[in-house]
C-alpha positions in Angstrom: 0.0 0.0 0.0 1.5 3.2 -0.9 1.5 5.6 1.9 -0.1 9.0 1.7 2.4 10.9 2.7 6.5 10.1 2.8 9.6 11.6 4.0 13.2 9.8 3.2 16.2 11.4 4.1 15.2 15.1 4.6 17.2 17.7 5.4 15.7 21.3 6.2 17.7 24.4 6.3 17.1 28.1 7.4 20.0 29.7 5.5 22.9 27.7 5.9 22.0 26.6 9.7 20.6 22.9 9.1 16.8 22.5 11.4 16.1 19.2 10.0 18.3 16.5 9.1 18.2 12.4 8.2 14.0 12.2 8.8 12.3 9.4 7.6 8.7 7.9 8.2 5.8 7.2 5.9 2.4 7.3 6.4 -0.1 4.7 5.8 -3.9 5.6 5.0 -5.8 5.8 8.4 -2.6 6.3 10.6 -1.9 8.5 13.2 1.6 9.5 13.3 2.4 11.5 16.4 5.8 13.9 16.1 7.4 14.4 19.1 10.5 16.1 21.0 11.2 19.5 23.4 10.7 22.7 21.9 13.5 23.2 19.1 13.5 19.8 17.8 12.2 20.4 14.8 8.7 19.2 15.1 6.6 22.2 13.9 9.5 22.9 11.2 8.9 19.1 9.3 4.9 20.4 9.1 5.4 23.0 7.6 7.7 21.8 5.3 5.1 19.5 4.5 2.1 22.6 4.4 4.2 24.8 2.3 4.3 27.4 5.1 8.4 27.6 5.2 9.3 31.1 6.2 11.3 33.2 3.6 14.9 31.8 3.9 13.8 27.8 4.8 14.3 25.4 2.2 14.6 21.4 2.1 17.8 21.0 1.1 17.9 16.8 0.7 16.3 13.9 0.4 12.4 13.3 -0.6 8.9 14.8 0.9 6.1 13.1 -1.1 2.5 13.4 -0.8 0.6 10.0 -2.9 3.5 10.4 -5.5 3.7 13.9 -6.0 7.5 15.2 -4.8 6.7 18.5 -2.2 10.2 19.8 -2.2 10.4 22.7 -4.5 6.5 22.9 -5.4 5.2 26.3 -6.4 3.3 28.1 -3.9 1.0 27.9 -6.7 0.9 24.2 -6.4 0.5 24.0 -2.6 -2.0 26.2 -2.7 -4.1 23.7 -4.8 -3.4 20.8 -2.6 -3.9 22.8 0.7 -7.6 21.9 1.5 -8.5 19.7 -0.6 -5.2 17.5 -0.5 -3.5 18.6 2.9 -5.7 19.9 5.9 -4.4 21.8 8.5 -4.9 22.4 12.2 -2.9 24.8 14.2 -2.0 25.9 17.9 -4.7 28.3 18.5 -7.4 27.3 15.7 -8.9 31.1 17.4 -6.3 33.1 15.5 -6.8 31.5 12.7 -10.6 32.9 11.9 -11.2 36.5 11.7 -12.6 37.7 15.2 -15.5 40.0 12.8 -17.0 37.6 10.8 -18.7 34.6 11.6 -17.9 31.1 11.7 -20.7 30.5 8.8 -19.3 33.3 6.7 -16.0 32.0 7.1 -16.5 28.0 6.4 -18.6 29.1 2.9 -15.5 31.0 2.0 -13.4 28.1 2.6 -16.1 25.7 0.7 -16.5 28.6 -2.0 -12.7 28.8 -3.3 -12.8 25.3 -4.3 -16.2 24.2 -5.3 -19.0 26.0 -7.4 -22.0 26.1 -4.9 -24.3 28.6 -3.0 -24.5 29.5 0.5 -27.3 27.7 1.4 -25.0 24.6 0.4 -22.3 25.4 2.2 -24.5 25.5 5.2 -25.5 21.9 4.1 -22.3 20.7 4.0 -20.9 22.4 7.3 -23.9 21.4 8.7 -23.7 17.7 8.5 -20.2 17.7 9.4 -20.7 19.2 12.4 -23.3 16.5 13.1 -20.5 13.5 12.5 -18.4 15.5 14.8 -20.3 15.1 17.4 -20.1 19.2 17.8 -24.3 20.0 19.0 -26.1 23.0 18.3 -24.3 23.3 14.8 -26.7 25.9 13.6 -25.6 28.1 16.7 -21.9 27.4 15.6 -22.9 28.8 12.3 -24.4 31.8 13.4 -21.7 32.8 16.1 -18.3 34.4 16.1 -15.5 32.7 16.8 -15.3 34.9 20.5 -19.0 33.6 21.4 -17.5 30.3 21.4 -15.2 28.1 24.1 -11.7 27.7 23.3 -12.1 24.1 23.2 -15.1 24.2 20.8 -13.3 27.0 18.4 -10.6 24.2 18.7 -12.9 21.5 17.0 -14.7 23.8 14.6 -10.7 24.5 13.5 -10.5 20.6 12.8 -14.5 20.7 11.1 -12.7 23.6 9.2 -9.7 21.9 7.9 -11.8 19.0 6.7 -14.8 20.9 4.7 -13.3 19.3 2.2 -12.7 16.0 3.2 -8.3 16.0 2.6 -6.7 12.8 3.1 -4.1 13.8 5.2 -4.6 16.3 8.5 -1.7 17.9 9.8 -1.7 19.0 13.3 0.4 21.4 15.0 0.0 20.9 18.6 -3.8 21.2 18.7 -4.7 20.5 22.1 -1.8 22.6 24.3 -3.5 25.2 24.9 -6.5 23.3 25.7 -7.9 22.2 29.4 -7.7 18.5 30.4 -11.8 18.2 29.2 -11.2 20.2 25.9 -7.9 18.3 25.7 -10.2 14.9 25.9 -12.6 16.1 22.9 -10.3 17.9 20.6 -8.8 14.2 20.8 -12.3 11.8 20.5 -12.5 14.6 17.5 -9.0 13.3 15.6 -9.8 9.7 16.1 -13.5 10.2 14.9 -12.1 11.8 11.9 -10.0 8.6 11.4 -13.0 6.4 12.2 -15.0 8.1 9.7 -13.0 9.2 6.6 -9.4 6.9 7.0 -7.7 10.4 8.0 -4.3 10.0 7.8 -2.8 12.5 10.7 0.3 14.1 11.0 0.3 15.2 14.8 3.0 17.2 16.3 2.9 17.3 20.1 5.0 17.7 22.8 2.8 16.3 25.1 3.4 12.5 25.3 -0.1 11.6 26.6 -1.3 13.1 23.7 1.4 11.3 21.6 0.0 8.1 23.4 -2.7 8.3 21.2 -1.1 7.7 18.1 -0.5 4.8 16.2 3.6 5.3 15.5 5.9 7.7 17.1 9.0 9.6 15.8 11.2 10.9 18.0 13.0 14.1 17.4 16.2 15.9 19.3 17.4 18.6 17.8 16.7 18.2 14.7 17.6 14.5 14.4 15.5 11.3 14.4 16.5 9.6 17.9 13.4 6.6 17.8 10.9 6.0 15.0 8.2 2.7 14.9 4.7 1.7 16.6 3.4 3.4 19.4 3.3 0.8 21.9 6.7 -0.3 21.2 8.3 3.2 21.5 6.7 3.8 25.1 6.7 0.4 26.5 10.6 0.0 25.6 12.2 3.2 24.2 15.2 1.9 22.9 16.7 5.9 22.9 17.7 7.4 26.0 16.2 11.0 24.8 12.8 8.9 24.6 13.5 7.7 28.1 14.5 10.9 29.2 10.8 12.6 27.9 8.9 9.4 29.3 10.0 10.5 33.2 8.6 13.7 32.1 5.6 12.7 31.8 3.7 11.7 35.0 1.8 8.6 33.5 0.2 7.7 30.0 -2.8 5.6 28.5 -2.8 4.3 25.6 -6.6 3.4 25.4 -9.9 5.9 27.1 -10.2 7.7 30.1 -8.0 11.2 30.1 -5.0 12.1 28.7 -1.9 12.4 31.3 -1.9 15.7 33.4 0.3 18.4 31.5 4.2 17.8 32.7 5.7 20.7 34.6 6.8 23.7 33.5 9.8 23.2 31.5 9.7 19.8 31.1 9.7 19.9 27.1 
């Protein structure tokens, strides 16, 4: 099976200073890989190597970054702009800065809807609509009619995620979406990325530094300072971590499940 999205030998540079170097994973339809590491690893860096968000000056300088075939490194802005969407979803950090505090959320999903497909509002509505439903998110038409600052941070969270698959993209990437989140919103921004893979075979790119979180997913890759330390299944990396780094951020964390009930309590300050 060919995976949606692959990464062989990357190296990622912001001017001549290397961020990235040696990564390799591949992801499978319906997988959750998680990304983690302390802040600097390079964790948000890959994602957005992947997104086509680089800042001015960042470039892959080696190896391979597909997505089903099609090489990413050196693609147009042009070209990531088409597979942004409809291809390639996108969650970030605070999904709340990412909608415009004036308008509301309905105006703002058509818009999203609109630049890709030909169809009228009332369709849009339609569409968002029943995703909301799947979601488990209630009151949708409420959600519709509100602006993002009449809403909880944890629901503007998963309206983000509702957002970044109007269009149903095969591959979700996720840039630590539940750190800024309470334990409870923490718990339902994550029933909402396993729904997602329930429902549609989402393949999910999640970045986290937050190992409970990272408990969730199906493989782990392990990143220090730019450098792959411990890459394979989940279970295998957290029951016996064969890198001392990975040991090192397991102490961290005060305990993990890999199955229900809530994620660990957040690690103390300065731990990642």
């Amino acid at each position: 099976m060919q995976p949606r999205l692959s990464c062989q030998s990357v190296e990622i540079c912001y001017g001549s200073r290397p961020a990235l170097r040696g990564v390799s994973f591949a992801l499978a339809p319906g997988e959750i890989l998680g990304v983690v590491g302390e802040s600097g690893s390079g964790k948000s860096t890959l994602l957005r190597a992947v997104a086509g968000l680089l800042p001015p000056g960042a470039r892959v300088t080696a190896g391979s970054l597909q997505f089903a075939g099609q090489e990413l490194a050196g693609l147009s802005p042009r070209g990531f702009a088409r597979l942004r969407g409809s291809g390639l979803g996108m969650i970030f950090q605070d999904a709340g800065a990412s909608f415009c505090p004036v308008r509301t959320i309905g105006s703002q999903l058509y818009e999203v809807l609109a630049a890709h497909r030909r169809l009228t509002r009332r369709e849009a509505r339609q569409q968002a609509l029943a995703l909301f439903d799947q979601l488990l998110l209630q009151d949708g038409e409420r959600i519709w009619q509100s602006y993002p600052f009449q809403l909880s941070g944890g629901m503007v969270q998963r309206v983000g995620i509702a957002a970044a698959m109007l269009l149903h993209p095969p591959v979700l990437l996720a840039d630590e979406p539940t750190s800024a989140l309470d334990a409870a919103a923490q718990r339902q921004v994550l029933q909402t990325l396993l729904r997602l893979r329930e429902l549609y075979g989402t393949s999910i790119l999640l970045v986290t530094h937050d190992m409970g979180v990272a408990a969730r997913a199906d493989t782990l890759l392990v990143l220090r300072e730019g450098a792959p330390v411990e890459y394979g299944p989940a279970p295998a990396v957290l029951g016996s971590p064969q890198a001392a780094y990975t040991r090192q951020l397991l102490a961290a964390a005060p305990r993990l499940h890999r199955a229900g009930g809530e994620p660990p309590a957040a690690p103390p300050e300065g731990a990642f």
